[in-house]
C-alpha positions in Angstrom: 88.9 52.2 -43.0 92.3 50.6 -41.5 92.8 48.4 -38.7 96.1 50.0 -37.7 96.6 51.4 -34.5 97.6 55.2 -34.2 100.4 55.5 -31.5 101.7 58.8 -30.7 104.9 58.3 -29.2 106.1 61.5 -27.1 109.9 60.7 -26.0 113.1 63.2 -25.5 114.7 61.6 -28.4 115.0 58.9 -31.3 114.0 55.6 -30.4 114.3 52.5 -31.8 110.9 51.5 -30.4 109.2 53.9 -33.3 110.4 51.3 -36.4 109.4 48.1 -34.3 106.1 49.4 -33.8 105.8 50.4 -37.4 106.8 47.1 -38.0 104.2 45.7 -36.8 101.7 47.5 -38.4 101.1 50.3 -36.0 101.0 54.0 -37.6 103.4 55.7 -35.2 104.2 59.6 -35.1 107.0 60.4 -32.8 106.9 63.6 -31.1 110.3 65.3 -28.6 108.8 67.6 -26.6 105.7 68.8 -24.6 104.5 71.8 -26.9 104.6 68.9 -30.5 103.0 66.3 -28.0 99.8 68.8 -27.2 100.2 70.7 -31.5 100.3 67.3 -33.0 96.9 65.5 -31.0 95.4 69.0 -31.4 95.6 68.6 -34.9 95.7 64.8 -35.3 93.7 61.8 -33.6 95.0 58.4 -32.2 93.9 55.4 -30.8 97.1 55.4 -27.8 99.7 58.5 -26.6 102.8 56.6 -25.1 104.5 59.4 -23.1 107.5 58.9 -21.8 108.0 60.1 -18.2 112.2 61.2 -18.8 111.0 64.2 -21.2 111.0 67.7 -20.2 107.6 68.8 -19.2 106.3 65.2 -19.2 103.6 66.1 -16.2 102.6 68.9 -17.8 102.2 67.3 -21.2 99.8 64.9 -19.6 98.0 67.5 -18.5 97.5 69.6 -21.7 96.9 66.2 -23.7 94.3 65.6 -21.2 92.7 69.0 -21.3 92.6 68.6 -25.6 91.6 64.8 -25.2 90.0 63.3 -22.2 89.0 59.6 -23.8 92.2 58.7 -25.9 94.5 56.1 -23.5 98.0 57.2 -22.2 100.9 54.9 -21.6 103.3 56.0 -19.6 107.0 54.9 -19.6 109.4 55.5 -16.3 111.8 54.9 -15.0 111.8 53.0 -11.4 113.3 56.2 -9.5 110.7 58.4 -10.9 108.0 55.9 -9.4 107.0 57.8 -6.4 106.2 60.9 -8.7 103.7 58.9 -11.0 101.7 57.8 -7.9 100.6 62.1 -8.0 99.8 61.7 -12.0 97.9 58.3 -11.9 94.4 59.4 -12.8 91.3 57.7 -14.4 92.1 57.9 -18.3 95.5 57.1 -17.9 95.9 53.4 -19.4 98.8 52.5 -17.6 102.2 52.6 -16.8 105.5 50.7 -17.6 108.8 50.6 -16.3 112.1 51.1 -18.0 113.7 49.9 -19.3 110.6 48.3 -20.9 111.1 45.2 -23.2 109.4 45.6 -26.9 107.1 43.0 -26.6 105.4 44.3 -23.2 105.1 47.9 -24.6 103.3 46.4 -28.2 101.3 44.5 -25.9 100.1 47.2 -23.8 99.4 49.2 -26.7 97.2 46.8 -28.0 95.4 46.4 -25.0 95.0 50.2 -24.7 93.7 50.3 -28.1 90.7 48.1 -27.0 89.3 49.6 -24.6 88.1 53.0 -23.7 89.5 55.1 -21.4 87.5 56.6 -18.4 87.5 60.6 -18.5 89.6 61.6 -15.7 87.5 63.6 -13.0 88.9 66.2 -10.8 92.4 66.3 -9.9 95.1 67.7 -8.8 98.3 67.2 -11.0 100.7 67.2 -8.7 102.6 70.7 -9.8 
């Protein structure tokens, strides 16, 4: 069985973050948009979803990974303006958040911290939308 950590990585576009991660040994699938964030851990299981906050839908992709997967941790990337918003998605089993731009090193290290522990199911709530 391997040791590597299973990141799926939900942001609007390419990234150079994907290849640095795989670099370090994480097995990373990279996802664009809400409906192949939700298809994709239907289908697929990972130790940590990093989500970034600037894609379309992002809330609602939270959501929908949520309803398919209440235990796996969630990351989420944003951006300092969209702070005030993440206040109304910040629920247990969400592992954290980090602004952006985010260096490398704190974003590897959250994963890795993520990836340790186990996330608390998130109770009732009220998503914001």
């Amino acid at each position: 069985m391997s040791n590597r950590i299973r990141v799926l990585l939900a942001q609007p576009g390419p990234t150079p973050v994907e290849g640095t991660l795989r670099d370090r040994g994480m097995d990373v699938v990279v996802v664009h948009d809400h409906v192949n964030a939700v298809d994709t851990l239907s289908a697929e299981r990972f130790d940590v979803v990093v989500l970034d906050l600037c894609m379309d839908h992002a809330q609602g992709a939270l959501r929908d990974i949520r309803g398919i997967d209440a235990s796996t941790p969630v990351l989420l990337l944003v951006l300092g303006a969209d702070l005030p918003g993440v206040v109304q998605v910040l629920r247990p089993g969400l592992a954290d958040f980090l602004l952006q731009p985010c260096p490398t090193e704190a974003l590897i290290a959250a994963i890795e911290t993520a990836s340790e522990r186990e996330s608390v199911p998130p109770g009732p709530a009220v998503w914001g939308m």
